[in-house]
Structures are given as structure tokens and as C-alpha cells.
N, C-alpha and C positions, 0 to 999 in steps of 0.2 A: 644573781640577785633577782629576785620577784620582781615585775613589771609593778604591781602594784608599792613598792618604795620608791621606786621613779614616777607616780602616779603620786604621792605624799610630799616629794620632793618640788616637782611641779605648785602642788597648790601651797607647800611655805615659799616658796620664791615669789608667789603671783600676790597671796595674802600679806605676807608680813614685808618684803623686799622689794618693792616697785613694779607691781603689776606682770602680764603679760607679756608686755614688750621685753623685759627685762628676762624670763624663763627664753624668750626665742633668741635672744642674743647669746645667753649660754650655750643651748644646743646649738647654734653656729660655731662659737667658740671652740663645739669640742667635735666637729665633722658632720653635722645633724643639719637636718632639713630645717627650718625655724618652726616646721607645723609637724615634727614628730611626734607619731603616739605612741605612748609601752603601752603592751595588754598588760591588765594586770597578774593573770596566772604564767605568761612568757619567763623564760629566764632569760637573762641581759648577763653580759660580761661584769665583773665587778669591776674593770676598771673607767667601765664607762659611768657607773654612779660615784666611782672616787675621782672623775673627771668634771664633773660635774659639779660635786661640791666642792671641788679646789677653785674652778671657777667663780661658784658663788662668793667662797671667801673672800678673792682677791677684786671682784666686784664690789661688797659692800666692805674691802677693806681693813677686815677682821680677819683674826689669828681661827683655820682650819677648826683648828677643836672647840673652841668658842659658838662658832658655825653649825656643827656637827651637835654640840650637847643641845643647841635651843631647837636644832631641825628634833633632834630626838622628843625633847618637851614636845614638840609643837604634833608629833606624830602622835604621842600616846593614847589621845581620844579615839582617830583614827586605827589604831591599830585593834582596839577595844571593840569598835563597832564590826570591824572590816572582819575579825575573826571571832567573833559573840559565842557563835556554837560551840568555841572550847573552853568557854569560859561559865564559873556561876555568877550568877545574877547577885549572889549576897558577899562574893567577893570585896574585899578593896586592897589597896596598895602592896602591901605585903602575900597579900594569900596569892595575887595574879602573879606575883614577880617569885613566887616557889614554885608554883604553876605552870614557870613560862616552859621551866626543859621538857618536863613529864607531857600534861596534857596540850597544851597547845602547841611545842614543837614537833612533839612525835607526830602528829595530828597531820600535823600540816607535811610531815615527812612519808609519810603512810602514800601520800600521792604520787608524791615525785619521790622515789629513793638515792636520786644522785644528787640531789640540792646536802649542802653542806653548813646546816643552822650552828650558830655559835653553840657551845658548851655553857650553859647557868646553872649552876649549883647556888642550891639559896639554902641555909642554916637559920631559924630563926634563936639568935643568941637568949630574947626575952619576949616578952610581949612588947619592948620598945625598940628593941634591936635586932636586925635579920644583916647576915656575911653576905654578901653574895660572891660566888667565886667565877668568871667572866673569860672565858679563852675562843677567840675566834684567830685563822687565819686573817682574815681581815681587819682584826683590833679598831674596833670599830667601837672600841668602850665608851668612850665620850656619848654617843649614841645611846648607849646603854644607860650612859648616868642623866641624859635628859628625857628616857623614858621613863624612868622611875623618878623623875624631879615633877615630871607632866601628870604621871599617878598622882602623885599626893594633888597636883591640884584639881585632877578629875574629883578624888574622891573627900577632897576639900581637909585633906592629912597633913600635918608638919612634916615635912620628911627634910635631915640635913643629912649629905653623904659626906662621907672621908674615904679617899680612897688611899689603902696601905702600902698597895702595891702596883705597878703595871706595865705592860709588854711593852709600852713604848721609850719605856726603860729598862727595858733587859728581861724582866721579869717571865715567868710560865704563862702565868694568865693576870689578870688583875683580881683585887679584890678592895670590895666596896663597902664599907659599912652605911650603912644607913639605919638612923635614928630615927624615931619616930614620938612625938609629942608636943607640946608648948613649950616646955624647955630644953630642948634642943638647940 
């Protein structure tokens, strides 16, 4: 995992979760210095950011995936800003999240050829409706579904999802519907 998700990670626990002190007692929690830095282009072991937010869960006392979808909301600006260049400007919700496999994963893959980005396959069923189909070793969906929860409110979108299917119940990959409109 990119140093820079543990650099997003860092600021939802400092912004939304009780401050600084509270990000240093995690990294002690989980064998870290309390004054650790991730570079952002570094790769870090995945089990130390599923260390990390198991931590935070059990900290503010909330169920993992609960955790994991609002960190994802809370990244989506974030993640928009942090990789612009593979993005267009007249983008919104839907066109970034069919985007995300092609242009901005390959993108980012083209660097590092050993980084292992989730699989998103995005279908748009309508103009109100796009599938997305979601397969990481990591299953890390929950993530997914609060980056695309965080889109619509970057781009000030109704988005509701329904997910059909998913790994952490047996499933291949997950899959995501999301809806897009006022009555949704």
C-alpha cells in the first residue's frame, strides 16, 4: 500500500477522531514510533494499514467497516487532488469511478509494476445507474463504497449504493450499484 493512504489515514484520525495524540497512540498500538512518517510514493506492508484501522475501530469503538467506508468518504477529495493529472477537469461521480481501472490505475501502475491496485470494472447501466464490479486481494470494498459515497459529495451528486454481492461473504468480487439522482 502507498505511503500516501497512510498519509490520508493519518489526517482522518487527527481531523475527524481526536486529534494528533490520538494518530500517535495508534502507531504505538501497532509497533511504531508515535512520530512515524509514510512517504507518500513508499510502499508499506498492507498489514500494517489493516493494522492500523483495526486500531482506529476499536478506539472509537465502531464496527471495522463502518470505520473503513467513512475513512474512504473522507479520502475521496483527497484522492482527487493527490492524482489530478489522471483525471478530467469536467469529470464527476460516475465518469471518475469508470475511470478509476483504465486511466488513473494504469497510470499510477506504469511506475511501480509490482503495486497490486484493486480490479474496478464500472458498467454505466443508465444515465442514473453505473454496476461497478470491485475485486481486491485486500477486500477493501467498504473503502470503495465510501469513495464513491465522498464523490457524490465532492461533486454535490445524490449517489445511493446497494451492494449485490461481496467477498466478505464468499463472493468473487463485490458488486455495487449505485444510483444516481433526487429520487434515489
Amino acid at each position: 500500500m502507498y505511503g500516501v493512504i497512510f498519509e490520508f489515514l493519518r489526517d482522518y484520525v487527527i481531523e475527524r477522531h481526536g486529534g494528533k495524540e490520538t494518530w500517535q497512540v495508534l502507531l504505538k498500538d501497532n509497533g511504531h514510533s508515535a512520530y512515524k512518517q509514510f512517504f507518500p510514493v513508499a510502499e508499506y506492508p498492507d498489514e500494517e494499514i489493516v493494522g492500523l484501522a483495526q486500531s482506529a475501530a476499536e478506539a472509537l469503538q465502531l464496527p471495522l467497516p463502518v470505520v473503513l467506508e467513512d475513512f474512504g468518504a473522507f479520502t475521496a477529495n483527497r484522492l482527487l487532488d493527490f492524482y489530478h493529472m489522471y483525471s478530467d477537469p469536467g469529470w464527476k461521480s460516475f465518469e471518475v469511478i469508470e475511470n478509476a481501472s483504465g486511466s488513473i490505475h494504469d497510470a499510477i501502475h506504469k511506475h511501480n509494476p509490482n503495486r497490486k491496485p484493486p480490479c474496478i470494472l464500472a458498467r454505466r447501466d443508465s444515465d442514473s445507474l453505473l454496476v461497478i464490479h470491485y475485486q481486491s486481494q485486500r477486500q477493501l470494498c467498504d473503502v470503495a463504497k465510501g469513495i464513491v459515497r465522498g464523490l457524490g459529495e465532492r461533486f454535490d451528486e445524490p449517489l445511493s449504493l446497494r451492494e449485490t454481492q461481496c467477498m466478505h461473504d464468499g463472493a468473487e468480487k463485490c458488486i455495487i450499484e449505485v444510483s444516481r439522482g433526487t429520487d434515489s
